[in-house]
DRENBA-84456 format. One record per residue (C-alpha): residue number from 0; residue in three letters; chain; x, y, z. Coordinates in Angstrom, 2 decimals, always signed. Last residue first. Layout:
BEGIN
+------+------+-------+---------+---------+---------+
! resi ! resn ! chain !      px !      py !      pz !
+------+------+-------+---------+---------+---------+
!  NUM !  ALA !     A !       X !       Y !       Z !
...
+------+------+-------+---------+---------+---------+
This chain:
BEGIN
+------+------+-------+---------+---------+---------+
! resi ! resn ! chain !      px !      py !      pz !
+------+------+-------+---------+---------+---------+
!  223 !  UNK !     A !  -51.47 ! -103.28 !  -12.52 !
!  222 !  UNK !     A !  -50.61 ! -103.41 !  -16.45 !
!  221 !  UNK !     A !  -49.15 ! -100.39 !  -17.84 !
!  220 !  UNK !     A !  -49.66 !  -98.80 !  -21.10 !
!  219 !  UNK !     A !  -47.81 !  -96.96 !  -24.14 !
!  218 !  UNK !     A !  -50.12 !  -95.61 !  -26.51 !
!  217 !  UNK !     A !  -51.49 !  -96.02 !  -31.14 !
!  216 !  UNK !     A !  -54.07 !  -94.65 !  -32.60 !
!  215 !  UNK !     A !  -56.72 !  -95.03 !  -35.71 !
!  214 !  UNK !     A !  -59.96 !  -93.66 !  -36.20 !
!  213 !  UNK !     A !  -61.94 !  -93.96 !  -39.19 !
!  212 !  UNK !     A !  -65.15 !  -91.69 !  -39.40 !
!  211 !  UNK !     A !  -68.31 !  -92.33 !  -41.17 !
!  210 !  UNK !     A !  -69.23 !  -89.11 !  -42.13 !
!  209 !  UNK !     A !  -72.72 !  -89.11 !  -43.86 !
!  208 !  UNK !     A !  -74.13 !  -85.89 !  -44.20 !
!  207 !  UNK !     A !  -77.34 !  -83.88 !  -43.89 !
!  206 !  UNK !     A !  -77.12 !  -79.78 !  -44.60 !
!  205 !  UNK !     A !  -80.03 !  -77.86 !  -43.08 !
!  204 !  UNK !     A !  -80.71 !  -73.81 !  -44.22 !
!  203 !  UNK !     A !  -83.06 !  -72.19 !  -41.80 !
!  202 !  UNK !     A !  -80.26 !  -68.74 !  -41.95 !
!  201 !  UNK !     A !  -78.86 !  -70.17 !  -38.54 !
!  200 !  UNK !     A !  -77.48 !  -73.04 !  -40.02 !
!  199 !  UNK !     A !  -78.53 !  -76.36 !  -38.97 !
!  198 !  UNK !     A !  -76.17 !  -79.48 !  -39.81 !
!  197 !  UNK !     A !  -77.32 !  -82.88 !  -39.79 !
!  196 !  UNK !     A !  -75.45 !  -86.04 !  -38.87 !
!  195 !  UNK !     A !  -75.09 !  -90.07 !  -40.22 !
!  194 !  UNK !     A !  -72.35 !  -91.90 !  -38.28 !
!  193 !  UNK !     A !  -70.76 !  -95.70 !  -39.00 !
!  192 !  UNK !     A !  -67.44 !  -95.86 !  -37.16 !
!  191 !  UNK !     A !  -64.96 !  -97.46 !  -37.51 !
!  190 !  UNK !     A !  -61.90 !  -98.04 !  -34.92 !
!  189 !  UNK !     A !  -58.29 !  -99.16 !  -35.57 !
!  188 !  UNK !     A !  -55.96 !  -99.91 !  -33.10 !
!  187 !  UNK !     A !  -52.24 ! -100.31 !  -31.74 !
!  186 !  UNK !     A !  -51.11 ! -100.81 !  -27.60 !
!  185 !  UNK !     A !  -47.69 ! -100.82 !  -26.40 !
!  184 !  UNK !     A !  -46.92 ! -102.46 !  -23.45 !
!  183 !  UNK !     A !  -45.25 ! -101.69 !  -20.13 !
!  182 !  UNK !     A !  -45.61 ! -104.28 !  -16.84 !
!  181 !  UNK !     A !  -43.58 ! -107.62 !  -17.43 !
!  180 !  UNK !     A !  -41.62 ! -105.78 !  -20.65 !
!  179 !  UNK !     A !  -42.32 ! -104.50 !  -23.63 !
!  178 !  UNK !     A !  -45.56 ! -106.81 !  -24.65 !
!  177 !  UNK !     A !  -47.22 ! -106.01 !  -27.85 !
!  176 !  UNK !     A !  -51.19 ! -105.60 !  -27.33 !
!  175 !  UNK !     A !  -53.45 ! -105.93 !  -30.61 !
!  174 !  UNK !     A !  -56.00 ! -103.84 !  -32.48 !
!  173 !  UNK !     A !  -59.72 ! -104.26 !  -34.40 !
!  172 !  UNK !     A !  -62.27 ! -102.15 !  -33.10 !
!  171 !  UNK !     A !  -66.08 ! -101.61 !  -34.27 !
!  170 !  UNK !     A !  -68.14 !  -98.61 !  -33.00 !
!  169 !  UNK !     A !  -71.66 !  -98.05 !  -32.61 !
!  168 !  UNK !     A !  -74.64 !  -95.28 !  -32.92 !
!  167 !  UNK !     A !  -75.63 !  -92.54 !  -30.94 !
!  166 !  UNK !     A !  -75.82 !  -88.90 !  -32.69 !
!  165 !  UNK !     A !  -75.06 !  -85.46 !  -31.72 !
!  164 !  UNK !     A !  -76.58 !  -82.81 !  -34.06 !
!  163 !  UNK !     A !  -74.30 !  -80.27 !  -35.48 !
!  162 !  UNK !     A !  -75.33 !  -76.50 !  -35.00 !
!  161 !  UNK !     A !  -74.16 !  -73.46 !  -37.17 !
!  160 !  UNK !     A !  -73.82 !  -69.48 !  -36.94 !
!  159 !  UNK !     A !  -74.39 !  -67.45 !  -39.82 !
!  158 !  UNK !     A !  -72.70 !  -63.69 !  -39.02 !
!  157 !  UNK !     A !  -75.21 !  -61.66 !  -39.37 !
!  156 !  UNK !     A !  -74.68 !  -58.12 !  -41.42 !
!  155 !  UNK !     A !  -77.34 !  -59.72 !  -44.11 !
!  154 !  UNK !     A !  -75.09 !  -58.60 !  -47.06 !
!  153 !  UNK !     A !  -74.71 !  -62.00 !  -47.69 !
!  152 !  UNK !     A !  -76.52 !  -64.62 !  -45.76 !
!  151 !  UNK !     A !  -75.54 !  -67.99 !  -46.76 !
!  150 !  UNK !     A !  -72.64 !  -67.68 !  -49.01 !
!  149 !  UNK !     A !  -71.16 !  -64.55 !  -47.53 !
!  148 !  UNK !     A !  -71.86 !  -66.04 !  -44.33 !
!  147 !  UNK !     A !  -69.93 !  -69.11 !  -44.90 !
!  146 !  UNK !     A !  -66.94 !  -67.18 !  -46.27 !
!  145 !  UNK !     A !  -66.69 !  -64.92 !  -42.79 !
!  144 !  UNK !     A !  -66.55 !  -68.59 !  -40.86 !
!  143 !  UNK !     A !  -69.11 !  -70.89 !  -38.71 !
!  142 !  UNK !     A !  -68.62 !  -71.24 !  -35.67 !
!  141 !  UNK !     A !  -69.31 !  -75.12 !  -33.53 !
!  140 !  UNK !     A !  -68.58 !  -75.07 !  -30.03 !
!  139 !  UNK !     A !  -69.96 !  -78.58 !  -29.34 !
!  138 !  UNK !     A !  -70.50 !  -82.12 !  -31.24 !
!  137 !  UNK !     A !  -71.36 !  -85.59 !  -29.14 !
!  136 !  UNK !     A !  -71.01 !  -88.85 !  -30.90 !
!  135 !  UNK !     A !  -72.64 !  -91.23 !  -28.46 !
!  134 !  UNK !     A !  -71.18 !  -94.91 !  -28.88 !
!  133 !  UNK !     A !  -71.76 !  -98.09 !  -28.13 !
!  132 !  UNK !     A !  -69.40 ! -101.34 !  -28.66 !
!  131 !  UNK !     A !  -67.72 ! -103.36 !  -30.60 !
!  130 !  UNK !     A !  -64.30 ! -104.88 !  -30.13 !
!  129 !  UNK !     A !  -61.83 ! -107.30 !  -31.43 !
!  128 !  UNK !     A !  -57.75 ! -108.33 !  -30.23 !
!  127 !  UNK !     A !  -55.07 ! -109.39 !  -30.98 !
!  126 !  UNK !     A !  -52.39 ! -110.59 !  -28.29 !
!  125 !  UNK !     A !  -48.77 ! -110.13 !  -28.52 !
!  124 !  UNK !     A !  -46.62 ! -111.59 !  -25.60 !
!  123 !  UNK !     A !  -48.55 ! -114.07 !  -25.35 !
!  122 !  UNK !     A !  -48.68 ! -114.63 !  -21.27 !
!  121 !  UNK !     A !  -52.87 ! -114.47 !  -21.44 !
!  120 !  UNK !     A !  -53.16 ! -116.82 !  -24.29 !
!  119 !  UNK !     A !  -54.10 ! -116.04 !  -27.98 !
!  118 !  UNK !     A !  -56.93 ! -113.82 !  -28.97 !
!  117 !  UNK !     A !  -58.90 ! -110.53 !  -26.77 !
!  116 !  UNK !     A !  -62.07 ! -110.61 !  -27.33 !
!  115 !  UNK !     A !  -63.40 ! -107.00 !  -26.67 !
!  114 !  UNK !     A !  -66.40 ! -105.19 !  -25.24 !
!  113 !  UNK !     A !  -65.72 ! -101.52 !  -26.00 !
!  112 !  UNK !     A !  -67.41 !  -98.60 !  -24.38 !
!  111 !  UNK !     A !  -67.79 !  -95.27 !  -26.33 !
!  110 !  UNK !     A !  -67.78 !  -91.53 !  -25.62 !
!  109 !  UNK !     A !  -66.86 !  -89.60 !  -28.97 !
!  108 !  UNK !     A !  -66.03 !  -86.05 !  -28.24 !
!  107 !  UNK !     A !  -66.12 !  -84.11 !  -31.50 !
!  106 !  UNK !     A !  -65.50 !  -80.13 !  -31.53 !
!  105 !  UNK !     A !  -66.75 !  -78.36 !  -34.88 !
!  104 !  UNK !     A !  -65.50 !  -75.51 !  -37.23 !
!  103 !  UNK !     A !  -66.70 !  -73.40 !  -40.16 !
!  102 !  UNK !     A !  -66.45 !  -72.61 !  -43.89 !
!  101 !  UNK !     A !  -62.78 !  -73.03 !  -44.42 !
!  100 !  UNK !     A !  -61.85 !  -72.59 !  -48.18 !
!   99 !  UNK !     A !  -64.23 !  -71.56 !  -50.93 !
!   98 !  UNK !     A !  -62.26 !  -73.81 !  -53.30 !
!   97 !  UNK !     A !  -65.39 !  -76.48 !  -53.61 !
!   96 !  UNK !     A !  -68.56 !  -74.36 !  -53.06 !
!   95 !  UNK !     A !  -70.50 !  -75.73 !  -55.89 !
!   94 !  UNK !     A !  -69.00 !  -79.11 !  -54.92 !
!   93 !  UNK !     A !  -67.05 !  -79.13 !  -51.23 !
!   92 !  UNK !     A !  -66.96 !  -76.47 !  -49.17 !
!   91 !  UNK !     A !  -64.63 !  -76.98 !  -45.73 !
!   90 !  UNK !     A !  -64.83 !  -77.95 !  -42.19 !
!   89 !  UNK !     A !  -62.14 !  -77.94 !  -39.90 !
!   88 !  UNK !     A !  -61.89 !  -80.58 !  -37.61 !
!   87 !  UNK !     A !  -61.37 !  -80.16 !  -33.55 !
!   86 !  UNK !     A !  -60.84 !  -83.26 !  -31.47 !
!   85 !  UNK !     A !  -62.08 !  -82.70 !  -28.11 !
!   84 !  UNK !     A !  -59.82 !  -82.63 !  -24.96 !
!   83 !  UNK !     A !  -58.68 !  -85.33 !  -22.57 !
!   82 !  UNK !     A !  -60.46 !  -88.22 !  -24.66 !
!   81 !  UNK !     A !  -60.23 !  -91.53 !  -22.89 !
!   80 !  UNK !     A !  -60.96 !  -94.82 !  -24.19 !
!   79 !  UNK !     A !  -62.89 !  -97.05 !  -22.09 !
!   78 !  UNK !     A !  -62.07 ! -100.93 !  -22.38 !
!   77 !  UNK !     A !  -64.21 ! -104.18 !  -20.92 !
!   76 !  UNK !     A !  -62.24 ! -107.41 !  -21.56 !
!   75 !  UNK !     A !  -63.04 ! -111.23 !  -22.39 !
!   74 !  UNK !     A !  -60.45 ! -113.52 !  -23.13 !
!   73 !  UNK !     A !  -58.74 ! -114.21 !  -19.72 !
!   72 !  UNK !     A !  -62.05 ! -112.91 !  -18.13 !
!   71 !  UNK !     A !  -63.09 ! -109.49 !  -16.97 !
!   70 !  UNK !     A !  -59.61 ! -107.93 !  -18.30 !
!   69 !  UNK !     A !  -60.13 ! -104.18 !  -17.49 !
!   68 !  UNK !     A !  -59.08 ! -101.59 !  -19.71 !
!   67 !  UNK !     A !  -58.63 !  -98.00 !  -19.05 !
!   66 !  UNK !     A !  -57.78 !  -95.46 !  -21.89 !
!   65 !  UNK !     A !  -55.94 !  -92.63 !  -23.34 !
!   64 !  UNK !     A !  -56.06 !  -89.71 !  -25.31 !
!   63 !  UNK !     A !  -53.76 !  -86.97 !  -27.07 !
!   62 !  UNK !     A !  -55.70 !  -85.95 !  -30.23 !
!   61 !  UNK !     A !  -55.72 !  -85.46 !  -34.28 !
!   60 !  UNK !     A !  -57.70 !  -84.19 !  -36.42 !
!   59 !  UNK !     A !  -59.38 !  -85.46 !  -40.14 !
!   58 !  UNK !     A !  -61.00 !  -82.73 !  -42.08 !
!   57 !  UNK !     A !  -64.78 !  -82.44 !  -43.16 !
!   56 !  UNK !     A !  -66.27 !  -81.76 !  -46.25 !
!   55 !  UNK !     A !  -69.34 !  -79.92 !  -47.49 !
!   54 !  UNK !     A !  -71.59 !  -79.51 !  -50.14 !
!   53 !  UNK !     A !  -73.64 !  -76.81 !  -52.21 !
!   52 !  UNK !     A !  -74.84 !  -79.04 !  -55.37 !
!   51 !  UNK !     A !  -77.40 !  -76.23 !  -56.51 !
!   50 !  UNK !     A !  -77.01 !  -72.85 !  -54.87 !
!   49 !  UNK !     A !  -78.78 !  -72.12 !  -52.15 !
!   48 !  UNK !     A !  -81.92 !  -71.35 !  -50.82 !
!   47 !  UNK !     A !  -82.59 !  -73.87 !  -50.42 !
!   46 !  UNK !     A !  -81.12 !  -77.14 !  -48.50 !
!   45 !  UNK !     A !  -77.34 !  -77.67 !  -48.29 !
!   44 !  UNK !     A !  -77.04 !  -81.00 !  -50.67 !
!   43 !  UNK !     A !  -75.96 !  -83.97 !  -49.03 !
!   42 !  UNK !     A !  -71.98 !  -85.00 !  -47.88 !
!   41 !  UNK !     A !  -70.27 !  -88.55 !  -48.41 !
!   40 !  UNK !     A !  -67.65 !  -87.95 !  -45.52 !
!   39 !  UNK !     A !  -65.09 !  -90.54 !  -44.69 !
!   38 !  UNK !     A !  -63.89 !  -88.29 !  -41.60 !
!   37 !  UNK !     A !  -60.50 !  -89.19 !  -40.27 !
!   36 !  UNK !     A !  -60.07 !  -89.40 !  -36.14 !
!   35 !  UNK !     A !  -56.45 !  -89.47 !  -35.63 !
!   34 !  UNK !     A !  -55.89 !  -90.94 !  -32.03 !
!   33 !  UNK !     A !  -52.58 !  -90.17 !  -29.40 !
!   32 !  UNK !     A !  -51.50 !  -91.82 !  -26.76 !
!   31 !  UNK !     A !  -51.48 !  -92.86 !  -22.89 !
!   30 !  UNK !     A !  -52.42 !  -95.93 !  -21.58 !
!   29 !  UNK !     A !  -53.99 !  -98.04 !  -18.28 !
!   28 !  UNK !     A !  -54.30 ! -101.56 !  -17.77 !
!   27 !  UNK !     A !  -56.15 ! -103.54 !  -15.25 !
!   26 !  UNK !     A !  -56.02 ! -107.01 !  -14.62 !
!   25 !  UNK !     A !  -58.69 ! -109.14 !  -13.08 !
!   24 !  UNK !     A !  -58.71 ! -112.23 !  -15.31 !
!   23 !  UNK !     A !  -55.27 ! -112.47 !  -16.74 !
!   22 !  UNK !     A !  -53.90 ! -110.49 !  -19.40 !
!   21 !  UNK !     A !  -49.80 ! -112.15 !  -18.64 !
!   20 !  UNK !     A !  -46.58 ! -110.61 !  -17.63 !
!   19 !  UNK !     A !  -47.26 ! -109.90 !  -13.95 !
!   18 !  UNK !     A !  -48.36 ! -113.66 !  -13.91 !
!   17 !  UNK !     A !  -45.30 ! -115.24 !  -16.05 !
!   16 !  UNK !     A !  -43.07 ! -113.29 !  -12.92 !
!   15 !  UNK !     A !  -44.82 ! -114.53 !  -10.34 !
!   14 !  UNK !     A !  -44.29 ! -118.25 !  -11.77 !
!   13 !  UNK !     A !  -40.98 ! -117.64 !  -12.68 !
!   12 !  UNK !     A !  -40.03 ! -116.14 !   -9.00 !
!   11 !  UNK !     A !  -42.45 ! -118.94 !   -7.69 !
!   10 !  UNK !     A !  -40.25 ! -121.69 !  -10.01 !
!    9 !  UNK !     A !  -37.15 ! -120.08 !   -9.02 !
!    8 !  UNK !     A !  -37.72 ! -120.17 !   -5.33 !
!    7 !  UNK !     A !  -38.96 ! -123.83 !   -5.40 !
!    6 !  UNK !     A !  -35.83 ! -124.80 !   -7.27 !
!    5 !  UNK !     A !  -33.45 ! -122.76 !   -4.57 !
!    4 !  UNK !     A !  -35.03 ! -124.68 !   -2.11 !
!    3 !  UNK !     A !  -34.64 ! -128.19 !   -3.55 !
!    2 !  UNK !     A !  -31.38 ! -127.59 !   -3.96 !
!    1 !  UNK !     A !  -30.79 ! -126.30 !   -0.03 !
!    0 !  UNK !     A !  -32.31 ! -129.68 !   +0.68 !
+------+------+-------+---------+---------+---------+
């Protein structure tokens, strides 16, 4: 009898154990990080008047974020990355004005919501995973630099001042989970984006470019 006991209290202690481990339906999971966002920019011509083939480029930038994840089904989750400030890239000349240096700033905070299909079992201990979902690309506190003016407006005495349009569009994931222990994990992606914007200076002048950022990031979660 006592043998029988202690073999029923393994199995549950197994059994709970296996079920903290696992992605089952109705877990959450929460992480903390960091994300590069990189810029693949294919930039327009600044409209007149300017000079011919004015460009820009963008620079990548780096964040700490996070995220909340819930696991709807075994396979099927709903994730929400978290952004605790915005990611701030420099902006630069590019063709005619390549070599100018900085030429302005702009804050990104992209707000998406990822469907995902999360592969292999829910006790793997690493499980791949794809996602696609909405997102709203919003830009704020853009300036625009002393060598911007002096292209744009020189001897004006106004400093040129800029605005980036926000734009919705969608997102596509590809990551994976790798267990640490029962609760922790560590948690790898890889997001593209596709993302067309305009720039409007305060001089009348618009700019259209293509930036199509990569983002990539990796955190340490906990499932509860």
């Amino acid at each position: 009898m006592k043998t029988t006991l202690k073999f029923i209290a393994a199995a549950a202690l197994a059994l709970t154990a296996q079920a903290a481990f696992s992605q089952t339906a109705g877990t959450w999971m929460a992480r903390l990080g960091g994300t590069t966002i990189t810029p693949q920019v294919a930039s327009g011509d600044m409209t007149a008047p300017s000079f011919p083939n004015t460009k820009t480029d963008v620079d990548a930038a780096s964040q700490f974020t996070g995220g909340v994840s819930y696991m709807y089904t075994d396979n099927f989750s709903v994730d929400v990355p978290i952004t605790f400030q915005p990611f701030k890239h420099k902006l630069y000349g590019a063709g005619a004005l390549a070599g100018s240096g900085q030429i302005g700033e702009v804050q990104a905070l992209p707000i998406t919501v990822f469907f995902q299909y999360r592969f292999m079992e829910p006790t793997a201990p690493v499980r791949p995973y794809v996602g696609i979902g909405p997102t709203y690309a919003y830009f704020l506190n853009e300036s625009g630099s002393g060598a911007l003016t002096a292209m744009t407006n020189p001897g004006g005495g106004t400093p040129t001042t800029l605005k980036v349009d926000s734009q919705f569009t969608y997102s596509v994931q590809l990551g994976g989970t790798i267990a640490i222990n029962e609760k922790w994990f560590v948690d790898v992606f890889y997001v593209k984006t596709p993302l067309k914007t305009k720039t409007t200076f305060s001089t009348g002048q618009t700019l259209d470019v293509t930036l199509d950022p990569v983002s990539y990031g990796i955190s340490v979660g906990m499932k509860f």
